[in-house]
N, C-alpha and C positions, 0 to 999 in steps of 0.2 A: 504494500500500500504506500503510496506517496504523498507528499504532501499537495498536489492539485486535487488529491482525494478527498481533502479536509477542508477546501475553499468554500465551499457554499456553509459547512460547519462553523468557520470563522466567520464569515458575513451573517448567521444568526448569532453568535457571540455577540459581536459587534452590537448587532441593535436589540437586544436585551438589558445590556449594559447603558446604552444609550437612550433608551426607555426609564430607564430607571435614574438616569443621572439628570436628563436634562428637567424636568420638576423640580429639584433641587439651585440651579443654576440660576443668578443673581437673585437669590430669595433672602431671608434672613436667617440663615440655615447656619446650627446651630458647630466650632470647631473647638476640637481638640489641639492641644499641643504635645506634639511627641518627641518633640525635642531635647537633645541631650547639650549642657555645658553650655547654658544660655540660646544657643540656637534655636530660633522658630523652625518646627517643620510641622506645617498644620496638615492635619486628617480630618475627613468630614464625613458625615454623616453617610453623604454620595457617595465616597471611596466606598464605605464599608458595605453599604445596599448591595453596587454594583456588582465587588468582587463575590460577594453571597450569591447574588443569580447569577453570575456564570461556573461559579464553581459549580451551583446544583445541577444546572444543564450540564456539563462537562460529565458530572459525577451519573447522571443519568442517561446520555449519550454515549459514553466512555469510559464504563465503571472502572478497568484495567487498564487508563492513562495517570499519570502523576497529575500534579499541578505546584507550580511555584508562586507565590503570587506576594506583592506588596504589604497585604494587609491581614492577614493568615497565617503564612509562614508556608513550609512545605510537608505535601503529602505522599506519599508514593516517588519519589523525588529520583529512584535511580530505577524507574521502569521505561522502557525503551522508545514511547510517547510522552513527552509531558506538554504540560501549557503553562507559561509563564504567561501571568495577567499582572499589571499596573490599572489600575482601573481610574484612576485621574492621576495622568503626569504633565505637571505642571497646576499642581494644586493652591499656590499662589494666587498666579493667574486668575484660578477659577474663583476663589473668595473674593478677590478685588473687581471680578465679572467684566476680564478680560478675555477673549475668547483664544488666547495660544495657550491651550492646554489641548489633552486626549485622552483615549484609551487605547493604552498598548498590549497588544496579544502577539504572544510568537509559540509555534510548535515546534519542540524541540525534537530531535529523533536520535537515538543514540549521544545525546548531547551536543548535536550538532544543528543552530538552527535552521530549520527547513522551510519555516513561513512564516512571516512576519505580519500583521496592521496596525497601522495608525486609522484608530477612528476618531473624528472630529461630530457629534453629529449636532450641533448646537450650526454649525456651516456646514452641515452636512456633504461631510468630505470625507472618503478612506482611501489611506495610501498604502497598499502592500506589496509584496515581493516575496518570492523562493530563491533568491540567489543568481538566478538567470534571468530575471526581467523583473518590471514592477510595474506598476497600475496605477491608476489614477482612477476615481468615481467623486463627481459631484453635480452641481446643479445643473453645470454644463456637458453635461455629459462624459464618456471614456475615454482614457489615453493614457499611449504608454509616457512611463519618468524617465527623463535623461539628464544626465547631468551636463553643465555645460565645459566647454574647454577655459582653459586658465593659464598660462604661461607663466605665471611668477606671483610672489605675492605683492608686489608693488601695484597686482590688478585685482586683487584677490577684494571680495566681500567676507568677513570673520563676523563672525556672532558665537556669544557664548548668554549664559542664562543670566549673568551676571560676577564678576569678576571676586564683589563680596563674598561670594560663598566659597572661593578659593582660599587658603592658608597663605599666610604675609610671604614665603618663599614660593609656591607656584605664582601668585599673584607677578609678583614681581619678572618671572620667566615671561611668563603669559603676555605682558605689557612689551615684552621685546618683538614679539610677534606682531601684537597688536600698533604696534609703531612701525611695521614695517607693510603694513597691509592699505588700501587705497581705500577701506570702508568698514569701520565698528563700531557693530551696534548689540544692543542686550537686550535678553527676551529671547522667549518661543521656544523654551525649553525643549519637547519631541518636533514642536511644528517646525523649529528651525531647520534637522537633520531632514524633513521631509520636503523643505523647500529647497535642499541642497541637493535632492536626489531629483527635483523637478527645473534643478537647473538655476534658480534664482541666486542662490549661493553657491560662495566656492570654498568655507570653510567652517568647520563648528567645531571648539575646543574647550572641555570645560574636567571637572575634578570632581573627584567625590560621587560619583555613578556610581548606583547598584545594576547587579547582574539581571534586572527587573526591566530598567531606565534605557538596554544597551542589547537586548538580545532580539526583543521584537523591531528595532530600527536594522538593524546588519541584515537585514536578506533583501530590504528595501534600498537602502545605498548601497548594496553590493551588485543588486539586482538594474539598477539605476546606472552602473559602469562607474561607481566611486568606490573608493576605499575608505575605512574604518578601523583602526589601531587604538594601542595604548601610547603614551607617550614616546614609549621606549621602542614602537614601531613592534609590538607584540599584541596575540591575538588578545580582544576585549573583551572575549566572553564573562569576565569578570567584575569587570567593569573599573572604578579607579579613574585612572587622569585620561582620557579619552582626545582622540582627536578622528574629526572625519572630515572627506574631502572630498570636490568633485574631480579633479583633475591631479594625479600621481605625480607629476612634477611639484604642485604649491606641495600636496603630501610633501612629498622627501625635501622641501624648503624648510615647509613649518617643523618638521622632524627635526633637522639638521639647527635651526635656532633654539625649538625648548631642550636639545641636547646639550646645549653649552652650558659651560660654569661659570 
């Protein structure tokens, strides 16, 4: 079984999730802080709804698939299906009822990810990929994602979620980058990585990803003709200080700047 097997699967994920998220969205809905050592990281009501209905569906569709998720933790974690669900990433965003946030879903298969979406459905838009291509769905209808060419970073567009959430030493690397690029801007936590695979950006580098934040984007910018690394130009699956790109030349530029000392 493949993961094309599982696409109309994830497209009801998707609007399960989004059924159940957007009621919530610019409402006075009620948030938690889960933040550790003064850090805000707000959860809400939505995350927790969301991730609840699709695990059920999952669990009732799929009883003998894992699932890893956000706000749960993991179940079944080293069976040879799993689903990693984020059920609002860029949940900032969503409390302040800006609309760059989403829901991320990727299917993993031997721990390798096989399919990935971004669903948006407040703009009702979902961006997916299998590693060989990726997709586009919204008001305007279908199309495939590519990313654009880039020849250097002095043409480069860079967005990260913002720079704050970096520690005073990536921070500081980061700005080396970010000074040598023709456009930075902050925001769009998943929507960013999904506008880089659509071609509008040519770079997103940020710090402190979960394996949640990083596993359902990679089949989408992989699939898109971009690459996706750790700093150190090592596979992401893990997540940590992350860089993605559309065009492998700014890669191995941006590479070659946060490698320095």
């Amino acid at each position: 079984m493949t993961a094309i097997d599982f696409s109309a699967f994830v497209d009801e994920l998707a609007s399960v999730s989004g059924e159940t998220i957007l009621p919530f969205f610019r409402t006075a809905l009620s948030i938690e802080d889960k933040g550790r050592s003064g850090a805000f990281d707000p959860v809400t009501a939505a995350d927790h709804a969301a991730e609840t209905a699709m695990r059920a569906l999952i669990r009732r569709t799929f009883p003998d698939h894992g699932i890893i998720g956000e706000e749960f933790g993991k179940e079944r974690s080293d069976a040879e299906y799993v689903w990693v669900l984020d059920p609002i990433d860029g949940t900032k965003s969503f409390i302040s009822g800006m609309p760059a946030w989403g829901t991320l879903i990727a299917l993993l298969r031997s721990g390798e990810p096989a399919f990935g979406m971004m669903n948006q459905p407040f703009t009702r838009e979902r961006f997916s990929g299998d590693g060989g291509r990726a997709h586009y769905r919204g008001p305007n209808g279908k199309r495939d994602l590519r990313v654009r060419t880039c020849p250097d970073l002095a043409s480069a567009v860079l967005f990260t979620t913002s720079p704050l959430l970096m520690n005073a030493r990536d921070r500081e690397i980061f700005g080396r980058v970010e000074r040598a690029v023709r456009l930075s801007r902050y925001g769009g936590d998943c929507y960013a990585y999904c506008m880089l695979a659509a071609g509008h950006v040519d770079l997103v580098i940020e710090t402190e990803l979960k394996p949640y934040d990083v596993l359902p984007l990679m089949p989408i910018i992989v699939g898109a003709g971009g690459v996706i690394t750790t700093w150190e130009g090592s596979a992401p699956h893990a997540g940590g200080r992350i860089i993605a790109a559309g065009d492998k030349r700014v890669h191995a530029a941006a590479l070659d700047v946060l490698g320095k000392e």
